[in-house]
N, C-alpha and C positions, 0 to 999 in steps of 0.2 A: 740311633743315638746321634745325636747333634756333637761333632767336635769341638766346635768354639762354642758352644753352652759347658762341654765337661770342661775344657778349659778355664774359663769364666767360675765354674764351682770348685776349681781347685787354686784359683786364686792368682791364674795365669797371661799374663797378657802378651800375646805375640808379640814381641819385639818386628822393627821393619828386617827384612831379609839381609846380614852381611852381605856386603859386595865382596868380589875376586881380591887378592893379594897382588895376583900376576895374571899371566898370559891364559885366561882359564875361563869356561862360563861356570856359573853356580850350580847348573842342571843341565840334562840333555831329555827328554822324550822322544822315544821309541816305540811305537806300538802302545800299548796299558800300561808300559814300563817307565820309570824317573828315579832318573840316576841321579843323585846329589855329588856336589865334588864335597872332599873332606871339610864336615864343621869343625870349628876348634871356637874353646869355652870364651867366646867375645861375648861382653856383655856393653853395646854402646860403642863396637868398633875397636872397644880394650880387651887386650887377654885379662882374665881374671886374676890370671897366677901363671909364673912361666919357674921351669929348670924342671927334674928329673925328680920321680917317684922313688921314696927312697931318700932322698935329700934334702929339700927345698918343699917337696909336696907327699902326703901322708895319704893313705888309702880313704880315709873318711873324707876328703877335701877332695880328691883325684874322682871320687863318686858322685858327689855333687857336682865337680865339673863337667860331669859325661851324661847330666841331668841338661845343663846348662846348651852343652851340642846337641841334644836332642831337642831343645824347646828353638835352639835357630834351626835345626833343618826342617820340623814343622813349618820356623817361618818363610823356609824357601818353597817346600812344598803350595804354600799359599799363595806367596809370589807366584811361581810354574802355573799354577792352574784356578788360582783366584776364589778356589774353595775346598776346604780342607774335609767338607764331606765326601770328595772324589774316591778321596783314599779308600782303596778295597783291601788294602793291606799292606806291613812292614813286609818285604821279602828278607832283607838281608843287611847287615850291620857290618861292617869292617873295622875295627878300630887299633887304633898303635897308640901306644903309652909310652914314652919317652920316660924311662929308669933305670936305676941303675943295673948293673952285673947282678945276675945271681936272682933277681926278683924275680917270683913266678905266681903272682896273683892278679894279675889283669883279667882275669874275669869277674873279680872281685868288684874292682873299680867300672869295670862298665854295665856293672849290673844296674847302674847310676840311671844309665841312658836306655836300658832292656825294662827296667823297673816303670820308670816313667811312661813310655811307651805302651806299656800293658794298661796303665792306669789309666791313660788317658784314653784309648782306642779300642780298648777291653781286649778279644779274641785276635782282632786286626791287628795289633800290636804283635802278637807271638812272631817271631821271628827265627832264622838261622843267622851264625854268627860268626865272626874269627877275631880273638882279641890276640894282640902281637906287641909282644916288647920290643923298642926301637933305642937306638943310644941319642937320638937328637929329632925333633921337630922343628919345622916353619917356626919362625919370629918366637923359638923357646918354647912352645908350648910344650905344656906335659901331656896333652893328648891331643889324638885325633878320629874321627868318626865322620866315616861315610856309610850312603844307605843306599838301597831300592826298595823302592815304593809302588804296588801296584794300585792303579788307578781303574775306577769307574769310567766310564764313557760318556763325556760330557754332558747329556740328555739324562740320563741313569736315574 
């Protein structure tokens, strides 16, 4: 399966790769391994929606956000490696939801970003995972999500 063709039929256009915040690179490669640093729901360099789950951001929005960090770490993926058929597979999701006391459905909300994933990449998308309530994120965001990716070998 071609990734930028499923993309393309799901109506997707990679955006260019978010740049660093801070003192940070976007990716590291190691071996077949590509570690993403944490996306957060920039759509154009803009958070989409900032403050806490629970207050300010609803599980239906907070899902679509975690859509949103999945379609930029794609874009970093492509940046990293200049082709998103490398991908031999999602390993592993991290994600923190910034909400309030007491919320206990962040896997709810990132099923946003696990949902998307599967769709696009079918089997290669299945992944492990850790979703984790946090009381604040970077520049307000209501979530964040980092990945590893294992990679094809660039001839493959």
């Amino acid at each position: 399966m071609d990734i930028e063709k499923r993309l393309a039929e799901l109506g997707i256009a990679l955006p260019v790769a978010p740049l660093p915040t801070a003192n940070y690179v976007p990716f590291v490669q190691t071996g077949n391994l590509l570690f993403l640093a944490g996306a957060l729901p920039l759509v154009n360099n803009q958070l989409e929606a900032t403050g806490l789950l629970g207050r300010e951001v609803d599980v239906a929005r907070d899902k679509e956000l975690a859509k949103t960090c999945a379609i930029n770490m794609l874009a970093q993926v492509k940046a990293a490696t200049g082709d998103l058929n490398r991908i031999s597979r999602v390993v592993r999701l991290s994600a923190f939801v910034a909400c309030v006391p007491g919320f206990v459905d962040q896997p709810a909300v990132i099923n946003g970003a696990s949902d998307f994933l599967v769709e696009v990449l079918g089997d290669k998308g299945r992944h492990a995972r850790a979703a984790m309530g946090v009381t604040v994120l970077p520049l307000n965001s209501p979530l964040e999500i980092e990945a590893i990716f294992e990679l094809h070998a660039e001839n493959s």
